[in-house]
MIKETOR-141201 format. One record per residue (C-alpha): chain; residue in one letter; x, y, z. Coordinates in steps of 0.25 Angstrom, whole numbers, plus 5000, padded with zeros to 4 digits. Example, Ala and Ser with C-alpha at 12.3 -4.5 7.8 and 13.67 -1.06 7.14 Angstrom:
2
REC / A / a / 5049 / 4982 / 5031
REC / A / s / 5055 / 4996 / 5029
! end
This chain:
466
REC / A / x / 5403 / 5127 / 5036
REC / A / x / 5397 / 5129 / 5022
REC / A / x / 5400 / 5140 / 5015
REC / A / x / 5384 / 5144 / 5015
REC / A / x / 5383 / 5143 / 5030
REC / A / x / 5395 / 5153 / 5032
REC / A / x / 5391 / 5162 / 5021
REC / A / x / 5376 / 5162 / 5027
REC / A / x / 5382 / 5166 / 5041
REC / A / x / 5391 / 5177 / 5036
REC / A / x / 5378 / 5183 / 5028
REC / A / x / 5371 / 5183 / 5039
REC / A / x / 5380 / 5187 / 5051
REC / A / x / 5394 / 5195 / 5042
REC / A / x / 5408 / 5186 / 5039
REC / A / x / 5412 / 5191 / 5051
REC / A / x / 5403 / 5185 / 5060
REC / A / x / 5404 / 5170 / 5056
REC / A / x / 5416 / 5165 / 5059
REC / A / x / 5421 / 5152 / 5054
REC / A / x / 5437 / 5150 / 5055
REC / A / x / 5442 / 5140 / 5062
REC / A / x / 5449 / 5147 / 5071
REC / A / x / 5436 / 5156 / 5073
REC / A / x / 5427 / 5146 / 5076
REC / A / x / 5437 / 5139 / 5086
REC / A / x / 5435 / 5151 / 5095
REC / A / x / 5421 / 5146 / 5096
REC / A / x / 5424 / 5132 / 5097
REC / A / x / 5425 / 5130 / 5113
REC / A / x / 5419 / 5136 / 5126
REC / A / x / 5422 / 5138 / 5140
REC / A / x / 5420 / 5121 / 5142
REC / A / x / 5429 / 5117 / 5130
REC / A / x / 5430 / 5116 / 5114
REC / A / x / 5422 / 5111 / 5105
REC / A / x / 5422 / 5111 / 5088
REC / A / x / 5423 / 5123 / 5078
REC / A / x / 5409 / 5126 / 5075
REC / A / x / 5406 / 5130 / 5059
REC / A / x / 5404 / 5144 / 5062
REC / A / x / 5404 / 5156 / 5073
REC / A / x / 5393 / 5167 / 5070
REC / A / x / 5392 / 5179 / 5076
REC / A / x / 5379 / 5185 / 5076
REC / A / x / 5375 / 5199 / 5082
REC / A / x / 5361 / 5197 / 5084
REC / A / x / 5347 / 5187 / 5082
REC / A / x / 5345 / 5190 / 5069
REC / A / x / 5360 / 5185 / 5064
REC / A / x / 5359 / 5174 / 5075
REC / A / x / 5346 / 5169 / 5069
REC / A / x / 5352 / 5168 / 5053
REC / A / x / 5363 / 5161 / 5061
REC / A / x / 5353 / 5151 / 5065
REC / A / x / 5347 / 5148 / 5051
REC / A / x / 5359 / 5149 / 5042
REC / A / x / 5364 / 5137 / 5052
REC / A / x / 5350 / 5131 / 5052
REC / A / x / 5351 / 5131 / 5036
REC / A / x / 5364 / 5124 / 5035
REC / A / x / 5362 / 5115 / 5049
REC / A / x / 5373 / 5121 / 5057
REC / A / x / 5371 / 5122 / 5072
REC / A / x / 5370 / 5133 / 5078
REC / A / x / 5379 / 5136 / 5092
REC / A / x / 5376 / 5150 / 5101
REC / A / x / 5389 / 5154 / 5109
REC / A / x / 5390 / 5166 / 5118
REC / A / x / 5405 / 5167 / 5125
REC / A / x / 5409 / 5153 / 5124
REC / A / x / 5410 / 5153 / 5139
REC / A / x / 5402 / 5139 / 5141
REC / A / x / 5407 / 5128 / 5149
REC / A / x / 5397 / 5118 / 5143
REC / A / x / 5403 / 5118 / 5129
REC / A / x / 5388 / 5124 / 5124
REC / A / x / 5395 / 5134 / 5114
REC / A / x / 5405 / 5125 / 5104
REC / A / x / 5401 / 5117 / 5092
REC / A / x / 5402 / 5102 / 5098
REC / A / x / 5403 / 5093 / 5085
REC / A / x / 5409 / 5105 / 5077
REC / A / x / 5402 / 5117 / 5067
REC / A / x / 5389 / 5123 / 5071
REC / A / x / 5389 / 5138 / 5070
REC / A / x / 5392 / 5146 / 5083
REC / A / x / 5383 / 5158 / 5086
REC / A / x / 5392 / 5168 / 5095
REC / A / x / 5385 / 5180 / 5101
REC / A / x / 5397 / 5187 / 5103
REC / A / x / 5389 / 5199 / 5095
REC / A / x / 5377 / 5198 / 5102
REC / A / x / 5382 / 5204 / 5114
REC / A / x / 5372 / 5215 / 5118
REC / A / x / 5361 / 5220 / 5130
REC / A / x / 5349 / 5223 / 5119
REC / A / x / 5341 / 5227 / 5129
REC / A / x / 5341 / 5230 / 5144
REC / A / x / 5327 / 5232 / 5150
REC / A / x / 5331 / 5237 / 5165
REC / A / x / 5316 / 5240 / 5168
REC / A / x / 5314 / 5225 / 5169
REC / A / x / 5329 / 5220 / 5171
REC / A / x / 5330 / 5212 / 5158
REC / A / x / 5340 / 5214 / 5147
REC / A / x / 5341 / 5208 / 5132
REC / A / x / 5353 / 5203 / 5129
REC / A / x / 5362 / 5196 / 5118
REC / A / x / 5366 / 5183 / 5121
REC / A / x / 5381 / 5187 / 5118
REC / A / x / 5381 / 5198 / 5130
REC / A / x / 5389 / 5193 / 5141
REC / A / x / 5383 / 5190 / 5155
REC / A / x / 5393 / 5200 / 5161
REC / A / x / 5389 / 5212 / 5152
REC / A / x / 5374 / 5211 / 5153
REC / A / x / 5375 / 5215 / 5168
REC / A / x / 5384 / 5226 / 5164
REC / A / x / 5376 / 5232 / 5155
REC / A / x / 5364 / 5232 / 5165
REC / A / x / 5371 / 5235 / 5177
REC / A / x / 5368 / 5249 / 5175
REC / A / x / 5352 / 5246 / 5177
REC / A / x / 5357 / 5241 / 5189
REC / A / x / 5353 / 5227 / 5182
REC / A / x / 5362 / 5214 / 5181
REC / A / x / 5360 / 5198 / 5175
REC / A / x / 5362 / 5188 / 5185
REC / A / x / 5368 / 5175 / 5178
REC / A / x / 5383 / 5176 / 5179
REC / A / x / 5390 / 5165 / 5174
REC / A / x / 5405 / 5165 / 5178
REC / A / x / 5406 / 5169 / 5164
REC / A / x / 5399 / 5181 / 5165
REC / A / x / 5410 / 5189 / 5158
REC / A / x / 5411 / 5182 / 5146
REC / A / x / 5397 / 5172 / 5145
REC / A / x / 5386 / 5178 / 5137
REC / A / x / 5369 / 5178 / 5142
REC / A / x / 5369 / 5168 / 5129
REC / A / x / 5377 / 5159 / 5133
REC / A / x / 5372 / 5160 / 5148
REC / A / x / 5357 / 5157 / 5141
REC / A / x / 5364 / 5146 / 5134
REC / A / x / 5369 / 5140 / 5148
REC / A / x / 5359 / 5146 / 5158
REC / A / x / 5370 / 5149 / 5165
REC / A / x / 5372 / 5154 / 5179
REC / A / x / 5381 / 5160 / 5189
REC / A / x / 5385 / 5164 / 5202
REC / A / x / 5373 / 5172 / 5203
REC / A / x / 5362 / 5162 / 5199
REC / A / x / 5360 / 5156 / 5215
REC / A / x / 5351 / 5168 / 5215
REC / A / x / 5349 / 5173 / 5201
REC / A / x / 5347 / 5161 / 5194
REC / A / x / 5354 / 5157 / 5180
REC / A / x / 5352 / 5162 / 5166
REC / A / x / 5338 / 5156 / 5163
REC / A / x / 5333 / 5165 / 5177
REC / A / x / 5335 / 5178 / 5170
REC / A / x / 5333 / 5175 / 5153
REC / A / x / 5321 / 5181 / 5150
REC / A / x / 5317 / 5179 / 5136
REC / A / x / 5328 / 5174 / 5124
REC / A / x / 5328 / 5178 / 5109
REC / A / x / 5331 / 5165 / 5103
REC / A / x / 5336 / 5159 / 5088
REC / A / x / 5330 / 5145 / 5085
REC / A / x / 5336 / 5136 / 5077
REC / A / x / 5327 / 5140 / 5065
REC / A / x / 5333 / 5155 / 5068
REC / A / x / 5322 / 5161 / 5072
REC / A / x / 5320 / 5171 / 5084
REC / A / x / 5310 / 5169 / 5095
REC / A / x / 5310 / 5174 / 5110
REC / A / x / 5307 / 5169 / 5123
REC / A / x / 5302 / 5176 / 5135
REC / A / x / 5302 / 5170 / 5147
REC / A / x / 5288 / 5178 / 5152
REC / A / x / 5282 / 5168 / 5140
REC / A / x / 5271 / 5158 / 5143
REC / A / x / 5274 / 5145 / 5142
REC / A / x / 5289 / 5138 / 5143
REC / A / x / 5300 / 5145 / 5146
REC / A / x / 5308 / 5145 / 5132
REC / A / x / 5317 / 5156 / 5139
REC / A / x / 5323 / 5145 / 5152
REC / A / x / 5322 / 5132 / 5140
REC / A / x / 5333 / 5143 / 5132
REC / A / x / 5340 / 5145 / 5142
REC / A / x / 5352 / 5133 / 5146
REC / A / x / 5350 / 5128 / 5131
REC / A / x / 5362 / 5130 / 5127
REC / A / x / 5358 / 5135 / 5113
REC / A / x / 5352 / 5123 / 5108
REC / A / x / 5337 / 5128 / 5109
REC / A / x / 5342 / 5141 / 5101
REC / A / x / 5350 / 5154 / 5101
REC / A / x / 5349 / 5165 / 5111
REC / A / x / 5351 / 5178 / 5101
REC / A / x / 5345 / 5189 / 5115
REC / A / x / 5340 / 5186 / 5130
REC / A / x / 5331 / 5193 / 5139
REC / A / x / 5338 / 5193 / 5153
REC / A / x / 5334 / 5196 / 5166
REC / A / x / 5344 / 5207 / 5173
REC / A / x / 5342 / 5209 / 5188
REC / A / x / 5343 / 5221 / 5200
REC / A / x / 5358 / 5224 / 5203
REC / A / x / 5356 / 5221 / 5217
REC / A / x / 5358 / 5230 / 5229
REC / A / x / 5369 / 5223 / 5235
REC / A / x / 5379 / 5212 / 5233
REC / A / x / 5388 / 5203 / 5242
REC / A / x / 5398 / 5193 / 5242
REC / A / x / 5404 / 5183 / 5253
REC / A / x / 5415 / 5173 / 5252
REC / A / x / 5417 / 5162 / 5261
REC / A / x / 5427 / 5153 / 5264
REC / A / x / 5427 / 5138 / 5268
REC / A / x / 5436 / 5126 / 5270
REC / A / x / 5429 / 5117 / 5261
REC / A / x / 5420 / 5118 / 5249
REC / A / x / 5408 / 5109 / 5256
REC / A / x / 5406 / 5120 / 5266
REC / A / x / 5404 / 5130 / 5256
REC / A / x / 5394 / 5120 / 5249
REC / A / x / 5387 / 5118 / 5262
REC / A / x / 5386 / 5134 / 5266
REC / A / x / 5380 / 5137 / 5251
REC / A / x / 5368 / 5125 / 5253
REC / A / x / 5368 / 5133 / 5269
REC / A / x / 5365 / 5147 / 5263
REC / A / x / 5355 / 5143 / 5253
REC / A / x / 5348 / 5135 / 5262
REC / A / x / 5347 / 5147 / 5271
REC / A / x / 5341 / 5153 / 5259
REC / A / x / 5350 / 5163 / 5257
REC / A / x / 5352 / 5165 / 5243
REC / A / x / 5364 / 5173 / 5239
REC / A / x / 5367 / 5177 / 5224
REC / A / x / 5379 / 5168 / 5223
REC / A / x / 5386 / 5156 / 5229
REC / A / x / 5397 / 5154 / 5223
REC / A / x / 5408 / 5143 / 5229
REC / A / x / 5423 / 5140 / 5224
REC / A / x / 5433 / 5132 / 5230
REC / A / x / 5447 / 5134 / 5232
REC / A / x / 5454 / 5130 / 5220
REC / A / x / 5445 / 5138 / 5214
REC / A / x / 5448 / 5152 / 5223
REC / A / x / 5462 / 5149 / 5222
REC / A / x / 5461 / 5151 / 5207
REC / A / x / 5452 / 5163 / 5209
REC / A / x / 5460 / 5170 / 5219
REC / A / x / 5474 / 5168 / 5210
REC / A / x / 5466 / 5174 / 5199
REC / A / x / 5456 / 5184 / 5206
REC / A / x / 5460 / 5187 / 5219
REC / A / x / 5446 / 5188 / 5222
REC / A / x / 5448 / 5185 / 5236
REC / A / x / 5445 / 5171 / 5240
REC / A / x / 5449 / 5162 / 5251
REC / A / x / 5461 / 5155 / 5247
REC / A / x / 5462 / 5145 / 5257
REC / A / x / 5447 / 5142 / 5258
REC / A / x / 5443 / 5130 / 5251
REC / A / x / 5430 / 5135 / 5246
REC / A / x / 5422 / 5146 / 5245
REC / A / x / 5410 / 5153 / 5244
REC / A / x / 5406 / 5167 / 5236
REC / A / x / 5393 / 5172 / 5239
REC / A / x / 5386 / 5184 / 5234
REC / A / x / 5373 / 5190 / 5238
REC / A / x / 5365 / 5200 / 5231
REC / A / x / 5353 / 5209 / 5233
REC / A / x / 5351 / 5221 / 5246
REC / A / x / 5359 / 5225 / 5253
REC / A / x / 5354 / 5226 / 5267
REC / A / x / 5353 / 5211 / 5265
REC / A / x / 5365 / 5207 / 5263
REC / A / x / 5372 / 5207 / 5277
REC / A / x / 5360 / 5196 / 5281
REC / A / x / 5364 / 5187 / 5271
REC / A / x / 5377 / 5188 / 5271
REC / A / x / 5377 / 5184 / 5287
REC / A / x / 5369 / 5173 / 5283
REC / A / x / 5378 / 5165 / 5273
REC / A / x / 5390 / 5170 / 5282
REC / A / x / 5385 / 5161 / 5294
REC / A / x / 5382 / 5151 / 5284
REC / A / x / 5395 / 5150 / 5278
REC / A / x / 5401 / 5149 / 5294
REC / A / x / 5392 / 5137 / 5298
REC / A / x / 5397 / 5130 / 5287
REC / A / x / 5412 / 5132 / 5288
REC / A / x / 5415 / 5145 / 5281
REC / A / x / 5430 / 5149 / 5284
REC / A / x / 5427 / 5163 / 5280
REC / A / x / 5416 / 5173 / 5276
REC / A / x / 5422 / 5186 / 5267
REC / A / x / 5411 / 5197 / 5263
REC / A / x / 5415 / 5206 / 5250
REC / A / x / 5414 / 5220 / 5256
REC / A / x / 5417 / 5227 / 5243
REC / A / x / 5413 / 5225 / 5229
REC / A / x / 5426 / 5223 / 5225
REC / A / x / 5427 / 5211 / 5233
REC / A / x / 5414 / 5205 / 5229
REC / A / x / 5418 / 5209 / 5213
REC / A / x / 5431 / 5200 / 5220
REC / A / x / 5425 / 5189 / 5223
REC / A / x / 5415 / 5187 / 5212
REC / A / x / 5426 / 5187 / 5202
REC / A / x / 5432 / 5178 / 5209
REC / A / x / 5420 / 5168 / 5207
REC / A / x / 5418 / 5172 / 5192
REC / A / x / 5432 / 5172 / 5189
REC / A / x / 5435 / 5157 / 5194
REC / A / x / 5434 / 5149 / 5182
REC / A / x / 5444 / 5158 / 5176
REC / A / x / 5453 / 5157 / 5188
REC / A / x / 5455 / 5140 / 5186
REC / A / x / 5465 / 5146 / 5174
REC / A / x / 5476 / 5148 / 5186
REC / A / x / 5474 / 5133 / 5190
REC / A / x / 5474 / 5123 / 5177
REC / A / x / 5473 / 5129 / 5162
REC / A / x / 5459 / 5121 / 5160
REC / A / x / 5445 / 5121 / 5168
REC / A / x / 5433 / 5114 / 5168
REC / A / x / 5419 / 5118 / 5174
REC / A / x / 5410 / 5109 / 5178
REC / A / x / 5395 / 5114 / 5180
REC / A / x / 5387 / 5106 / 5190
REC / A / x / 5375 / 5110 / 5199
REC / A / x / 5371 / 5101 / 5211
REC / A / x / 5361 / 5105 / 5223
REC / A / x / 5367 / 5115 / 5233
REC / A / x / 5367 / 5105 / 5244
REC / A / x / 5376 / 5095 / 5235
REC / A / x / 5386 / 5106 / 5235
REC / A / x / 5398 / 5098 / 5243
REC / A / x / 5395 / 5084 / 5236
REC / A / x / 5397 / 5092 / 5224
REC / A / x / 5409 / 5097 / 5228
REC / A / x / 5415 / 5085 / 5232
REC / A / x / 5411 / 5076 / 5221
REC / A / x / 5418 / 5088 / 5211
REC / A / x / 5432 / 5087 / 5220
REC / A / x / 5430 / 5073 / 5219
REC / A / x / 5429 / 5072 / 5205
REC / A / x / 5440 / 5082 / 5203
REC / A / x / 5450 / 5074 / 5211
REC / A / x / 5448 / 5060 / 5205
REC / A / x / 5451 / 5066 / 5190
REC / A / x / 5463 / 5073 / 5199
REC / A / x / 5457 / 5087 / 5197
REC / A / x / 5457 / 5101 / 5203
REC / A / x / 5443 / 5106 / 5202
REC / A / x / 5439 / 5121 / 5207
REC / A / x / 5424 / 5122 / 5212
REC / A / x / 5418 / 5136 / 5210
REC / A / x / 5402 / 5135 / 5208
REC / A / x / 5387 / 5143 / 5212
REC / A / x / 5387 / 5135 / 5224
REC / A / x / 5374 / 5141 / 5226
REC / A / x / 5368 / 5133 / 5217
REC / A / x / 5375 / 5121 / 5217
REC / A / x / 5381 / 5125 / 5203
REC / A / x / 5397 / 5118 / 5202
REC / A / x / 5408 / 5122 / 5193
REC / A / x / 5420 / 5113 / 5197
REC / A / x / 5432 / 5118 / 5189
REC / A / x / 5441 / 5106 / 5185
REC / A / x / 5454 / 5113 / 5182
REC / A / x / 5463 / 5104 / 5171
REC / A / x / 5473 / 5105 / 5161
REC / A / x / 5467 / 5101 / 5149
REC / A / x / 5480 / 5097 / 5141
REC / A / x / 5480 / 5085 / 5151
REC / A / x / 5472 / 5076 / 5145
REC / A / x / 5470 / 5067 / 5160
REC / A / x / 5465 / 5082 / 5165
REC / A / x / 5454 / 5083 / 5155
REC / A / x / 5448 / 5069 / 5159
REC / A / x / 5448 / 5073 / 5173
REC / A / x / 5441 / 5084 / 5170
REC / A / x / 5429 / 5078 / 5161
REC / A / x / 5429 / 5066 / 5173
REC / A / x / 5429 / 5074 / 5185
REC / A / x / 5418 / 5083 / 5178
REC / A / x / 5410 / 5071 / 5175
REC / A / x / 5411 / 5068 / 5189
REC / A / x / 5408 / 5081 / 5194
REC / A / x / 5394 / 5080 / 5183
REC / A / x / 5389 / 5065 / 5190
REC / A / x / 5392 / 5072 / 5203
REC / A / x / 5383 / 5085 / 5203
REC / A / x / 5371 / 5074 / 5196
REC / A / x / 5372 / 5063 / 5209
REC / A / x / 5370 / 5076 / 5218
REC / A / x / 5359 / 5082 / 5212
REC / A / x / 5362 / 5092 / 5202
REC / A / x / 5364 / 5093 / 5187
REC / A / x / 5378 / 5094 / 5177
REC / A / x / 5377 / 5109 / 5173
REC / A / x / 5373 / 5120 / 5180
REC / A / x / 5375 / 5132 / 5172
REC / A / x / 5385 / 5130 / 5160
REC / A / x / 5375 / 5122 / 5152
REC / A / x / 5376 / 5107 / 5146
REC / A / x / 5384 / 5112 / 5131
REC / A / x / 5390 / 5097 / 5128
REC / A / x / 5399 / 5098 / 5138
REC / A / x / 5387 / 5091 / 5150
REC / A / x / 5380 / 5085 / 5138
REC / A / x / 5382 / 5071 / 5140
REC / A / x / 5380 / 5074 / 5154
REC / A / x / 5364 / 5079 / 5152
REC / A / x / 5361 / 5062 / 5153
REC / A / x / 5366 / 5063 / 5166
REC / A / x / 5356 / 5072 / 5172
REC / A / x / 5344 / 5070 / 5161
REC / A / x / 5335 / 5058 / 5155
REC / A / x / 5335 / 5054 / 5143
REC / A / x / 5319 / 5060 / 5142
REC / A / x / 5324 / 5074 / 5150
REC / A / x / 5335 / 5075 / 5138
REC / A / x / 5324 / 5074 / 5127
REC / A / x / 5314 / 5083 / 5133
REC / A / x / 5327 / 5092 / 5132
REC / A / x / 5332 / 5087 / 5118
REC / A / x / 5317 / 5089 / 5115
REC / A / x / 5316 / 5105 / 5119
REC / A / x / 5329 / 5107 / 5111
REC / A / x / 5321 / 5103 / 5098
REC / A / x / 5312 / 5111 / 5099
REC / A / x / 5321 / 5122 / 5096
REC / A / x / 5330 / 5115 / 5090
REC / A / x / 5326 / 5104 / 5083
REC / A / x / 5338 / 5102 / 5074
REC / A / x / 5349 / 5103 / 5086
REC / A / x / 5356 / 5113 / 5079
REC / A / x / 5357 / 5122 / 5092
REC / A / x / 5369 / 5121 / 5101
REC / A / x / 5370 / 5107 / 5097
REC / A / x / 5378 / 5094 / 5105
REC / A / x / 5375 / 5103 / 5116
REC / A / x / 5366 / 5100 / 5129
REC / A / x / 5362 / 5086 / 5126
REC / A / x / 5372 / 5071 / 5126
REC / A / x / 5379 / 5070 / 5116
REC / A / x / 5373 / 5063 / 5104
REC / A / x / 5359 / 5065 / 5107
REC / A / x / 5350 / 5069 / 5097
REC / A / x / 5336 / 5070 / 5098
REC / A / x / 5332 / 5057 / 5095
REC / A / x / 5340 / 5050 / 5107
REC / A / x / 5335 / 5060 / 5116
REC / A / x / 5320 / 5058 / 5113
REC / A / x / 5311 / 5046 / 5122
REC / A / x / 5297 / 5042 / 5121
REC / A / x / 5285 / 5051 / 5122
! end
């Protein structure tokens, strides 16, 4: 970095909030999927203004620009690819502006975590609905970024079904807002899943919804995953529509229970969490519903939570899996598929397949509800045979979930990790209309860049006759 640059950044946002150290920027320098290169700078801002002198100091000296909430992405969306490039953290832009109970809406820095804004609005008797696993730690930016999901978006939908309007930088550092009650196209739904490459999300407008009256979860047990599969596609089809579906198998709560003791079957090989929402005098219905579902199709057991504790229990059990794997291998990776409901067991069994021809344990715990796979490949990445397993057998798990139906990333988003996967489930002409709509906001491709689209492309190779 020239001197000019880093003298310009500390103008604008104080010394201390520009870092450039080595050993500062190699905090910064990975996410949750894996590492990438020291960018040239981390910047700090604490609100638009200082975000949007970010953006033209970068702009003048043609640095790009990279917006980063926890760092908690599995898609490598967040890291400096080719190295340099100025990081914009939000770690300071952590605050509810506004909360408008009246008409259950809150404005929101992109740096609060998901978490938090349903704590600060539970008193309204008010929550948010997306909740990623990482709801503790993620922040709404970086949920923007990903259109990211949750055990929860069966009913509720993802990210993109409750952003109403954005405060957006563009890549010339101006300020403009979308709403999406605005004639014409929704800029607010083309934002959200970019990833930062169409510009940077400095507040939100989100939709909060009605604490509901009552809550209730089951667990049921079966001796094999594809009955599980089977009773999920079953209760749909009956049109019952729970707030979650959440399935794990048993390597997976074997690893829980050692770490939670959240109370899950042991000697089950797969099982099925389901929680329901909304009033009470309902709820005894539906849950004898899904109860002689789950029997027709084999269910070894059918377990209600009578207390909150033991519905907090279970639930924390589901969001604390991923952590869990730590007790079986030192290293992890998450695969994120989505296939159609009734492709479930195929699915299932092309993953186990995968896995044990690259001599793997994999661990499945995914929104069964909508199709939405997390395998967990569990490897030691000092072992250099390991790692090639892993990146085969989730290349495999990819050209599975395409042959049945369904796409290569349901909610953690492209990054540069799916990439050079996006040929596999696009055209050359759907890419361009893409590369094309990224150009109108930024032309230069100094947002997020090496992000989204194969590597290499630029513009040019991605354009086809008129």
């Amino acid at each position: 970095m020239s001197a000019g640059v880093e003298d310009r950044l500390r103008g604008a946002l104080g010394a201390e909030n520009v870092k450039t150290a080595p050993e500062d920027l190699s905090v910064y320098s990975f996410d949750a999927y894996s590492e990438g290169k020291l960018p040239t700078a981390v910047v700090i801002p604490c609100d638009t203004r200082q975000v949007s002198a970010i953006v033209k100091i970068a702009r003048e000296f043609e640095e790009p620009i990279i917006a980063r909430g926890a760092g908690t992405g599995l898609c490598g969306g967040a890291v400096s690819v080719e190295g340099g490039g100025i990081i914009v953290s939000f770690a300071r832009m952590h605050r509810l502006l506004e909360l408008d109970a009246a008409n259950r809406r809150a404005h929101v820095q992109p740096g609060l975590v998901n978490l938090q804004l349903s704590t600060h609005v539970a008193g309204a008797k008010l929550f948010y609905a997306p909740d990623p696993a990482s709801q503790r730690s993620s922040t709404i930016g970086g949920n923007i970024a990903t259109n990211a999901g949750g055990p929860h978006c069966l009913s509720y939908g993802t990210t993109v079904n409750h952003v109403l309007g954005l405060e957006i930088v563009d890549e010339r550092g101006d300020v403009f807002t979308t709403d999406v009650d605005d004639a014409g196209y929704d800029v607010t739904a083309a934002l959200v899943g970019s990833e930062g490459t169409l510009g940077i999300v400095t507040s939100a407008w989100v939709r909060l919804l009605r604490l509901p009256e009552a809550t209730r979860v089951w667990l049921a047990a079966f001796s094999d995953i594809e009955s599980a599969s089977e009773t999920v596609s079953a209760i749909i089809g009956a049109g019952i529509l729970p707030t979650a579906l959440e399935m794990m198998d048993s390597v997976i709560v074997s690893a829980v229970e050692q770490a939670f003791h959240a109370g899950y079957p042991t000697d089950a090989a797969a099982v099925l969490l389901i929680e329901n929402a909304g009033f009470e005098d309902e709820m005894d219905g539906c849950e004898a519903a899904m109860q002689t579902i789950a029997t027709q199709h084999g269910a070894l057991s059918w377990r209600s939570a009578r207390t909150q504790a033991e519905r907090d229990a279970l639930l924390a059990g589901r969001k604390g899996a991923v952590g869990a794997i730590g007790r079986i291998a030192p290293n992890y990776y998450t695969q994120d598929v989505t296939v159609p409901r009734s492709a479930l067991p195929k699915a299932l069994r092309a993953v186990e397949a995968a896995a044990r021809e690259n001599d793997l344990v994999v661990g499945n715990v995914f929104h069964a509800g909508d199709g939405n796979l997390h395998p967990l490949l569990v490897y030691d990445k000092r072992d250099r045979r390991q790692v090639g397993a892993v990146l085969a057998t989730g290349d495999a798990i990819l050209r599975a979930a395409i042959d049945l139906g369904g796409t290569i990333s349901g909610e953690h988003g492209i990054g540069y990790e799916k990439r050079d996967a996006m040929t596999r489930v696009y055209g050359t002409e759907d890419l361009a209309a893409m590369a094309r709509v990224r150009d109108v906001f930024d032309p230069q491709r100094t947002r997020n860049p090496e992000k989204i689209f194969p590597s290499g492309t630029r513009c040019i190779e991605l354009s086809v006759p008129a």
